[in-house]
C-alpha positions in Angstrom: 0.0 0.0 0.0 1.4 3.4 -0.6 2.0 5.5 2.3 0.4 8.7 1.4 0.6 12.3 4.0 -2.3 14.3 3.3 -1.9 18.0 5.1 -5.4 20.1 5.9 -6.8 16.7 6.5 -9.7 17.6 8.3 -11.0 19.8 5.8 -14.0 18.7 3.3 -11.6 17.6 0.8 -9.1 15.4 2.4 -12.1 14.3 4.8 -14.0 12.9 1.3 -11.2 11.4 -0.2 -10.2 9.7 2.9 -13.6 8.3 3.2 -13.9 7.0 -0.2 -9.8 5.5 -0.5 -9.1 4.5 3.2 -9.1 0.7 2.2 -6.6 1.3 -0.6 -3.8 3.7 0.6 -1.9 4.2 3.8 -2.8 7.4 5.2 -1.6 9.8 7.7 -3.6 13.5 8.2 -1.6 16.6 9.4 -3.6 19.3 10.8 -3.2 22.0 13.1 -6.3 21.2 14.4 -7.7 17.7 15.3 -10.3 15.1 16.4 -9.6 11.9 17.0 -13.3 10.9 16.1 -13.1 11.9 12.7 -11.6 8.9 11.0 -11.4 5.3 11.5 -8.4 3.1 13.3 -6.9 2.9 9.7 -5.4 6.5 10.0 -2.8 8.3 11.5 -3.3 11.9 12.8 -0.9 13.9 13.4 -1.7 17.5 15.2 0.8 20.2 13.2 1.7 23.9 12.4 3.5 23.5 9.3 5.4 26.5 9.6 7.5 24.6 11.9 10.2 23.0 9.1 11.2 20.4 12.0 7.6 19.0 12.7 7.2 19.0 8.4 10.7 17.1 8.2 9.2 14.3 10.9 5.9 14.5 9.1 7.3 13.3 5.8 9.5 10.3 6.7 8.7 7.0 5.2 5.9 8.8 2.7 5.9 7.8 -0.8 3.1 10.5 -1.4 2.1 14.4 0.1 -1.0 15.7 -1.1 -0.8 19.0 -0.2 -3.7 20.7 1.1 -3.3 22.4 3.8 -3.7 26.6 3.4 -6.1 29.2 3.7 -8.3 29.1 0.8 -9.8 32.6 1.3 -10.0 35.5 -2.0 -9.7 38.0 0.7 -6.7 36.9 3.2 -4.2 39.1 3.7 -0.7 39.0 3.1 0.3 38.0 6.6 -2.6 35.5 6.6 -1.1 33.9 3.5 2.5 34.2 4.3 2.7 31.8 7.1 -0.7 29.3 5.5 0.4 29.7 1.9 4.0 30.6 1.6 6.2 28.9 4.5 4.2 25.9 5.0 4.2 25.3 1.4 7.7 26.2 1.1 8.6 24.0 4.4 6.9 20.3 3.0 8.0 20.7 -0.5 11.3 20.7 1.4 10.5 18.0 4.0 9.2 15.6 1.5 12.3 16.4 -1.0 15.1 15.3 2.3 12.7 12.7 3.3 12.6 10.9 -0.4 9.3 11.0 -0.8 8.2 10.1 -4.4 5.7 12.3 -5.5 3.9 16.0 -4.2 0.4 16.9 -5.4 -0.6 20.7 -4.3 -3.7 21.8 -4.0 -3.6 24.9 -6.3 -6.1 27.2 -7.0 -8.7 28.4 -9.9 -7.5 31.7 -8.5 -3.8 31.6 -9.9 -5.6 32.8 -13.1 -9.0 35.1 -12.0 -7.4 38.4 -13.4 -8.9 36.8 -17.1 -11.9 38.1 -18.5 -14.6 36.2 -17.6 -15.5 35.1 -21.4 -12.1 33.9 -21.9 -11.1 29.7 -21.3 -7.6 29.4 -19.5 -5.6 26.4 -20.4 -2.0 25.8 -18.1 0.1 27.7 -20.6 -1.1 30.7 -20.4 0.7 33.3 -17.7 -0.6 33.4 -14.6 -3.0 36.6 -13.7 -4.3 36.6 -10.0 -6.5 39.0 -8.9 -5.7 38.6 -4.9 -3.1 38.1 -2.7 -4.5 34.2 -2.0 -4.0 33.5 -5.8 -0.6 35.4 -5.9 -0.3 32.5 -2.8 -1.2 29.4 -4.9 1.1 31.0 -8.2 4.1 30.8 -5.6 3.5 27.3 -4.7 3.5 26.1 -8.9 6.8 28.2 -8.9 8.0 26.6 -5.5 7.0 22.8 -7.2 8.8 23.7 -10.6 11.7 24.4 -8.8 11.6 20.9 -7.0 10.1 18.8 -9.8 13.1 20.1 -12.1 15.8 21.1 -9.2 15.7 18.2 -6.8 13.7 15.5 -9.0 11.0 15.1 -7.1 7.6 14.5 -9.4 5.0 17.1 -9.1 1.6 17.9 -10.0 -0.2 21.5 -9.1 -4.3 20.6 -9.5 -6.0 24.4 -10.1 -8.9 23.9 -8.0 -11.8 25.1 -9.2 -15.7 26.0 -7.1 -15.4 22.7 -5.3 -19.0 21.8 -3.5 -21.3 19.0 -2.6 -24.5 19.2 -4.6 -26.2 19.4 -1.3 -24.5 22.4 -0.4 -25.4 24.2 -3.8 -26.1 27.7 -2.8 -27.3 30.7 -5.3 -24.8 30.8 -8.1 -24.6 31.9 -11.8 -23.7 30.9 -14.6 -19.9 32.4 -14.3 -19.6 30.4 -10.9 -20.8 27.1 -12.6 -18.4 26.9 -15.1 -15.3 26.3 -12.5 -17.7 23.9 -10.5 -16.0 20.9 -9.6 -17.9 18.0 -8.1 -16.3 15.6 -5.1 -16.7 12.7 -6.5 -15.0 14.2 -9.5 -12.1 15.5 -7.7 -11.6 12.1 -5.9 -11.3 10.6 -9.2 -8.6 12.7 -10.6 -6.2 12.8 -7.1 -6.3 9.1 -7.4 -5.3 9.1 -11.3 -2.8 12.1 -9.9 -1.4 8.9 -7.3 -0.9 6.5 -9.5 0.1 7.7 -12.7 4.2 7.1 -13.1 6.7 9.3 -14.8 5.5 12.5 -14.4 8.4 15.3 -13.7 6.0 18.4 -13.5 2.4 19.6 -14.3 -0.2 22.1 -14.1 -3.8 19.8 -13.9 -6.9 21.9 -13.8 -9.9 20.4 -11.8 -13.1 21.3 -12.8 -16.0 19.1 -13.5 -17.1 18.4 -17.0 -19.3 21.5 -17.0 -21.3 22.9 -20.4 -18.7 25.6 -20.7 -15.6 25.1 -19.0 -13.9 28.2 -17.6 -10.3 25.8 -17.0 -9.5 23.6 -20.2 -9.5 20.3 -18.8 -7.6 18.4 -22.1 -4.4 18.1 -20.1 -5.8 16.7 -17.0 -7.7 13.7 -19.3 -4.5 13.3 -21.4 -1.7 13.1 -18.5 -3.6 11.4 -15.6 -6.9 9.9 -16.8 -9.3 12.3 -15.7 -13.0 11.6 -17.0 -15.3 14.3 -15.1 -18.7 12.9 -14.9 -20.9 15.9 -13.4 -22.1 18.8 -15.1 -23.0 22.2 -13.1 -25.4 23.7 -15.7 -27.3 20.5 -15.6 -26.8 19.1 -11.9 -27.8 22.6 -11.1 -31.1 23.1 -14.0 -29.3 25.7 -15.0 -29.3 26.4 -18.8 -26.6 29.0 -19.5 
């Protein structure tokens, strides 16, 4: 089983995922906070501030696998907020996991790297990076941060651009501009484990939407490198028509 370190694992993504691959992978979940009720036997929780490079450095030893996503994933943080969340935590177990041998980081990247585009305008990964707030300016650090690693110290690594991730449950009032970066759990579970255990990857950019009517993240790359076949689709999980 591969040993796999997800950080921000008691939030709603790593909680899912967990739920849904506990069977399959070894897991430990770093948080700074914790309940030991959350999860079954099978995992290991670890309580963690991740700006601490020592606690990242034991964190990461005997991991084949860090998926990344711990941070604060708020369009209106602060610089200071996403200094210490975004920058030196991310900065800290890219290191940790690079002196520890670990095979492979996945970071939880964000939609927001590229907001500053005009809303009519589909972004595929080779186009420049245009935040429009300090948390995306965050998330474009941590692709520059995982380039330097992937190519610098070997290390393989893959940046998912996170797009409106929600249960359809949850759905509040949105519009049509929201919808088109929706991204569906069950979707996103599908490509992190085609992100796991695809092989020979140096470096890549994934976005991670769902397969919405109109798509405002080309998703080509993500089917072609790791697999990914979104099944949801906002406009019609959500009657919407355009």
């Amino acid at each position: 089983m591969k040993k796999i370190l997800i950080t921000g694992g008691f939030g709603k993504i790593a909680k899912y995922f967990i739920k849904n691959f506990e069977e399959k992978y070894k897991i430990t979940v770093a948080d700074i906070i914790t309940d030991n009720h959350t999860f079954s036997d099978r995992i290991l929780i670890e309580r963690v501030d991740l700006s601490d490079a020592a606690a990242c450095m034991k964190l990461c030893k005997g991991i084949d696998i860090v998926i990344h996503l711990a941070g604060i994933a708020n369009p209106d943080s602060t610089f200071d907020e996403v200094l210490k969340a975004n920058i030196i935590a991310t900065k800290n177990i890219f290191e940790s996991a690079v002196k520890a041998g670990c095979k492979k980081i996945i970071y939880a990247s964000s939609a927001q790297t590229i907001e500053g585009y005009s809303e009519d305008i589909q972004v595929n990964k080779n186009m420049s990076v245009r935040p429009k707030n300090l948390y995306g300016v965050s998330k474009c650090f941590g692709e520059a941060l995982g380039a330097y690693y992937a190519f610098q110290k070997k290390i393989s690594l893959i940046c998912l651009r996170i797009g409106a991730y929600e249960f359809p449950q949850d759905f509040t009032e949105m519009n049509a501009r929201d919808l088109s970066a929706y991204l569906h759990p069950d979707d996103f579970n599908q490509l992190l484990a085609g992100c796991i255990e695809t092989e020979n990857i140096q470096y890549e950019i994934l976005n991670a939407i769902s397969n919405n009517t109109y798509k405002r993240l080309d998703i080509s790359q993500s089917k072609e490198k790791v697999g990914y076949q979104p099944k949801a689709n906002a406009f019609e999980l959500f009657k919407l028509k355009k």
